[in-house]
Phi, psi and omega in degrees: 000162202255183180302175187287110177334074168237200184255355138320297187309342203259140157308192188259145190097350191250147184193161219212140188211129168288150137289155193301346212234051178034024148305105147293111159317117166269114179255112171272084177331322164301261138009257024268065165254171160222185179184145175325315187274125165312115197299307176317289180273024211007050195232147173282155188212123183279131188274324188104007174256166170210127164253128200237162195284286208296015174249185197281172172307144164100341159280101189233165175282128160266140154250138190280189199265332177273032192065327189280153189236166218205144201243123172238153189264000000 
């Protein structure tokens, strides 16, 4: 995972968006192209939420940084 995620983190012109199943997206707002890789570090970033179907609405998955998951409301 790349360094910890912010919009600090990003050059300028770049924002950022997750998928449900917590893969992050890089958007070159200039360009409107994207990509998996953290434009700074190429590396891909995991956000660590996951929304997965079988919990209730409103309900996604967390992971601590040691694997283990965890449920948020």
């Amino acid at each position: 995972m790349a360094a910890p995620l912010g919009r600090d983190t990003l050059p300028a012109h770049w924002s950022y968006g997750v998928c449900s199943d917590g893969r992050v997206f890089f958007i070159n707002d200039e360009t409107r192209s994207t990509t998996w890789l953290h434009p700074r570090t190429g590396e891909p970033v995991n956000s660590g939420h996951m929304i997965r179907s079988d919990l209730p609405r409103g309900w996604e998955e967390g992971f601590t940084t040691e694997g283990a998951s965890y449920f948020i409301k």
